[in-house]
C-alpha positions in Angstrom: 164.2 1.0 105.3 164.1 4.5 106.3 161.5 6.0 109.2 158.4 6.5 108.7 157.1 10.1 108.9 157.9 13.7 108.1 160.2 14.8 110.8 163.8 13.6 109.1 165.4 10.8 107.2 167.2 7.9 108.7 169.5 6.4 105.9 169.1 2.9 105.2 172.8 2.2 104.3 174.4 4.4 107.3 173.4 2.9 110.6 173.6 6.0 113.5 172.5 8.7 111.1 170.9 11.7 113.0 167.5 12.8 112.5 166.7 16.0 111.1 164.0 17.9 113.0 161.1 19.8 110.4 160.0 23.0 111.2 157.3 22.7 108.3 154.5 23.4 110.8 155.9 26.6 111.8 156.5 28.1 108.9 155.2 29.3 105.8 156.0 28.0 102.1 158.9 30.4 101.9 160.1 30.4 104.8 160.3 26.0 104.6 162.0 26.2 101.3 164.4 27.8 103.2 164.8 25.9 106.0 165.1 22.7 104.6 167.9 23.2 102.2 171.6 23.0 102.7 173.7 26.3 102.9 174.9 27.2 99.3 176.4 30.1 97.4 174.0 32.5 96.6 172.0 32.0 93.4 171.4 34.1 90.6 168.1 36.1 90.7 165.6 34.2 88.4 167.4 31.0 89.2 164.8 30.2 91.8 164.9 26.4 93.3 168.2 26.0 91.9 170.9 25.7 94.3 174.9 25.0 92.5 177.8 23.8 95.4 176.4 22.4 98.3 179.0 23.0 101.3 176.9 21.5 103.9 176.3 18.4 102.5 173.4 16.3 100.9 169.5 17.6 101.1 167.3 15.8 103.1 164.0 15.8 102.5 161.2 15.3 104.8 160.5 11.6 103.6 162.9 9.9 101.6 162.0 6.8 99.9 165.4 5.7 99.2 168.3 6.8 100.9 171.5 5.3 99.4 174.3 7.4 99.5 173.7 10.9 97.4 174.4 11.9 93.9 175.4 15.1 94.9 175.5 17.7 92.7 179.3 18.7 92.1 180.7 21.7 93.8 182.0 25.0 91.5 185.0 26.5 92.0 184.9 30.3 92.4 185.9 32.0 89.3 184.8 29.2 87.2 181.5 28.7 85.1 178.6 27.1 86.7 177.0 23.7 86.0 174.0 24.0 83.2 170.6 24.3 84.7 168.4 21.3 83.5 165.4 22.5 81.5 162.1 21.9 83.0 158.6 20.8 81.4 155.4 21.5 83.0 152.5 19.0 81.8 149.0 20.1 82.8 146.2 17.4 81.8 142.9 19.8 81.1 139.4 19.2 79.9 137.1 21.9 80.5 139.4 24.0 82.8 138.5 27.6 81.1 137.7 29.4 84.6 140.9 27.8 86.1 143.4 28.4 83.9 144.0 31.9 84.6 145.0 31.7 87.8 147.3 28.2 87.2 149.1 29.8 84.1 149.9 33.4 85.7 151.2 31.4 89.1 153.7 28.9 87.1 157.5 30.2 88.2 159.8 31.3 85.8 162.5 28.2 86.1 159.8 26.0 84.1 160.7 26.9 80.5 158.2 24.9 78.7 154.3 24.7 79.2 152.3 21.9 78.1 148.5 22.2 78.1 146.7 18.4 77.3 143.5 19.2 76.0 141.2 16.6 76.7 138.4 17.3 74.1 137.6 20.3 75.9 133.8 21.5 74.6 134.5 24.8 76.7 137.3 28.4 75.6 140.2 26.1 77.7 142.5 26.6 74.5 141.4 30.3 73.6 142.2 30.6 77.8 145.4 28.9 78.0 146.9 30.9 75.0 145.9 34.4 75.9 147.3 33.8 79.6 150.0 31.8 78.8 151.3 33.0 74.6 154.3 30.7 74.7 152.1 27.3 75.7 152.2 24.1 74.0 148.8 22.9 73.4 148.1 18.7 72.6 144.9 17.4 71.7 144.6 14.0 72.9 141.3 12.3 71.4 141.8 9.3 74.0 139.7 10.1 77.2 141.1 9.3 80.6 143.6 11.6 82.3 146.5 8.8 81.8 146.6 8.9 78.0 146.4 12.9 78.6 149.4 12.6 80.8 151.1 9.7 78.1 150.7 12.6 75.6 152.1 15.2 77.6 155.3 13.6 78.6 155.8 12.5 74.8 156.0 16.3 73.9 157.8 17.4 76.3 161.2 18.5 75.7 162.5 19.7 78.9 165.4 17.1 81.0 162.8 17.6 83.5 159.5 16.6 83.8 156.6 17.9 86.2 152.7 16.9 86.3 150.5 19.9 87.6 146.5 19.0 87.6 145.2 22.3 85.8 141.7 22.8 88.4 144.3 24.8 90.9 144.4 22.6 93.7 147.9 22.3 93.4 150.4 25.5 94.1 152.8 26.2 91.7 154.7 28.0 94.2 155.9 24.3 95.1 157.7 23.2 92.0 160.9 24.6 93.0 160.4 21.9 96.1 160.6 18.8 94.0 163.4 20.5 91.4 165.9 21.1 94.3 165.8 17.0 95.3 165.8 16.2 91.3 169.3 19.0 90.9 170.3 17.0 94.3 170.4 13.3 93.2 166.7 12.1 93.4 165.4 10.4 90.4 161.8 11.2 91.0 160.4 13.0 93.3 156.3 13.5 94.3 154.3 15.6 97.1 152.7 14.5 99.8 149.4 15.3 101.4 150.0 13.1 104.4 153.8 14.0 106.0 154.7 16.9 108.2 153.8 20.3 106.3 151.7 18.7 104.0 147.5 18.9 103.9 144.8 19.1 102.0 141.9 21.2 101.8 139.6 19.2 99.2 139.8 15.9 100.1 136.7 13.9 101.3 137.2 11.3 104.8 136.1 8.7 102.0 138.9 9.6 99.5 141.1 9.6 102.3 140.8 6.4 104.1 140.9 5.1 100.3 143.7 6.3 99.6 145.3 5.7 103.0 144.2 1.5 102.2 146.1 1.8 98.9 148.6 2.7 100.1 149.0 0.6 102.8 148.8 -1.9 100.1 151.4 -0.8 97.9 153.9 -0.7 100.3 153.7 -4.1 101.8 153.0 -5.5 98.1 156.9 -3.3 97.1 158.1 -2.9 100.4 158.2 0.6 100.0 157.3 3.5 102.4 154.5 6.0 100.1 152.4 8.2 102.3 150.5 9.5 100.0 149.9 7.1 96.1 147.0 8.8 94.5 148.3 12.4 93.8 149.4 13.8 90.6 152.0 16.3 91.8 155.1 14.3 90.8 158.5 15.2 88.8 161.1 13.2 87.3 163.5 13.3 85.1 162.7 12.8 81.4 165.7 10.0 80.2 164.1 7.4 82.7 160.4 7.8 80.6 161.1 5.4 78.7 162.0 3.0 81.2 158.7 3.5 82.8 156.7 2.1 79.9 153.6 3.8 81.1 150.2 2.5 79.4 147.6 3.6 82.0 144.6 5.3 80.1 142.8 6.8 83.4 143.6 8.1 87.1 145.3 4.6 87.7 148.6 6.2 86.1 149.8 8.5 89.5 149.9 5.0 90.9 151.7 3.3 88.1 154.3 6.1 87.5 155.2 5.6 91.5 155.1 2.4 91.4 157.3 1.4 88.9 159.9 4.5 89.6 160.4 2.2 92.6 160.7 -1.2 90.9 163.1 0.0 88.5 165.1 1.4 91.2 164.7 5.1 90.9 166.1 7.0 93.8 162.8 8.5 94.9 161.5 10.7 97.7 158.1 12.6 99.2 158.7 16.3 100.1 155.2 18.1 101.7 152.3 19.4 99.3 149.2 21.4 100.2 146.1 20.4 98.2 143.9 23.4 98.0 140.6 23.6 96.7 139.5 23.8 93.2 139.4 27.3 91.6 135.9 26.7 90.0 133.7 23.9 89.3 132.9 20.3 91.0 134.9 16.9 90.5 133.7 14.4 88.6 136.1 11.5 90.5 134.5 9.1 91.4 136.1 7.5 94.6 134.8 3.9 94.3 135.0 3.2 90.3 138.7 4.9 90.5 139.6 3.3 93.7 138.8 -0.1 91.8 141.1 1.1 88.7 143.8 1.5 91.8 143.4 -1.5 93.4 143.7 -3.4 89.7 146.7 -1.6 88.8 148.6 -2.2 91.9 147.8 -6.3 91.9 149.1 -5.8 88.0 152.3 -4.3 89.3 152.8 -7.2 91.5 152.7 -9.9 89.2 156.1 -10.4 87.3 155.3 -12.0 84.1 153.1 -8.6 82.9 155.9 -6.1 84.6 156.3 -4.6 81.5 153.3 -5.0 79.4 151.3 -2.8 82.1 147.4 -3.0 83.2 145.1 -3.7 80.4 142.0 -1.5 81.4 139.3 0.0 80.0 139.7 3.5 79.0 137.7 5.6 81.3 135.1 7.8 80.6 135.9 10.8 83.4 137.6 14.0 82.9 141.5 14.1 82.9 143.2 16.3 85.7 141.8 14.5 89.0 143.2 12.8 92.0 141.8 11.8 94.9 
């Protein structure tokens, strides 16, 4: 298994690999980006978190959660055409998310090409919002409460070869897409941030949530002898052919753990790279810690039994608002 923690990657496969020091605590979001990714030939402007021949070899992220040798993407030739850029879908689970949606929508960098705004029975302007700021945006009602059958909906819409959840109340930058789309170009199969490795934090979260969270995840990993530092956090990207693979049915928060979960039994090549959780824009959460914590704890003893691997937890559909994590 590979080391714990966000200063390098130790592969699993290679005995003797070096460590790669992080400088994520020195630096600012830029200036990591930077920092952390293997020299390549320059990239068209607008092509932002995109990188073509790699001449330095594979990316490492800060944490990965599988290192077998790399799918590296294939060098160009000069003088020759480059390599199609995958398309890229943004899914954003809302329900009253009016005052927030300015701000997420103008942030959103140029290499996602498709929007998609979940409305979760909004009783508030979030669809007059979201298409005034944002004219191109897909809007999907979803009549189903609970921010996994938002999510379910979204990813059935989307068109994109990639897919990337965003929680629509801003405590998630934007600027950090390009992040998780330079492992996915690189030869990761899913990719999700993490509060709790070097150069990640978070700003929002409770001691409550957080010892939670740390206890699940504790859990998950001796239960899949994996190595998560962070399950409940719906910043996440993968790529679209594997959804249906994932057979997702969670109806509530339990689906960030049920996506990650079963990336990793189904053998996705998977990885953490850091993630600041801000604050929310405007408003209050309406998570509640222990009733989701419970939904957690019931999905993860699911996943571990083999005879209902692909039939998924059967829970009740929740009653909360979609877009929250702990």
């Amino acid at each position: 298994m590979v080391g714990l923690g966000g200063d390098g990657v130790q592969a699993r496969n290679q005995p003797g690999t070096s460590r790669t020091p992080s400088a994520a605590a020195n630096l600012d979001r830029g200036d990591f980006l930077k920092a952390n990714a293997p020299t390549a030939v320059a990239t068209p402007p607008g092509a932002v978190g995109v990188l073509h021949p790699v001449v330095s070899g594979p990316p490492a992220p800060l944490h990965a959660l599988d290192t077998r040798p790399e799918r590296v993407a294939p060098r160009v030739t000069p003088g020759r055409r480059a390599v199609t850029r995958p398309t890229v879908s943004l899914v954003i689970p809302a329900k009253n998310e009016a005052r927030n949606l300015p701000r997420v929508l103008t942030d959103i960098p140029k290499v996602v090409g498709e929007v998609i705004l979940v409305d979760g029975l909004s009783t508030d302007v979030t669809h007059m919002v979201a298409t005034e700021h944002r004219p191109d945006i897909r809007i999907v009602h979803e009549r189903k409460p609970g921010k996994g059958n938002a999510l379910r909906a979204g990813f059935a819409a989307a068109t994109g070869d990639i897919i990337v959840a965003m929680d629509a109340d801003g405590s998630m930058m934007s600027e950090e897409i390009p992040r998780l789309l330079y492992f996915l170009t690189h030869g990761y199969d899913f990719v999700k941030g993490s509060r709790f490795i070097s150069g990640g934090s978070s700003l929002d979260i409770t001691p409550v949530r957080k010892l939670g969270n740390s206890m699940l995840c504790s859990l998950a990993n001796a239960f899949f002898e994996t190595q998560f530092t962070d399950l409940c956090y719906g910043f996440f990207a993968f790529h679209r052919k594997f959804l249906p693979h994932l057979a997702l049915t969670s109806q509530g928060f339990e689906i960030e753990t049920e996506i990650t979960v079963r990336a990793a039994k189904i053998g996705l090549r998977m990885a953490e790279t850091p993630s600041i959780e801000m604050p929310r824009f405007s408003g209050s959460s309406n998570l509640n810690a222990f009733r989701d914590g419970i939904r957690v704890l019931r999905a993860l003893f699911h996943e571990r039994r083999p005879a209902f691997a692909d039939r998924g937890p059967t829970l009740p559909e929740t009653d909360g608002p979609v877009g929250q994590h702990a």
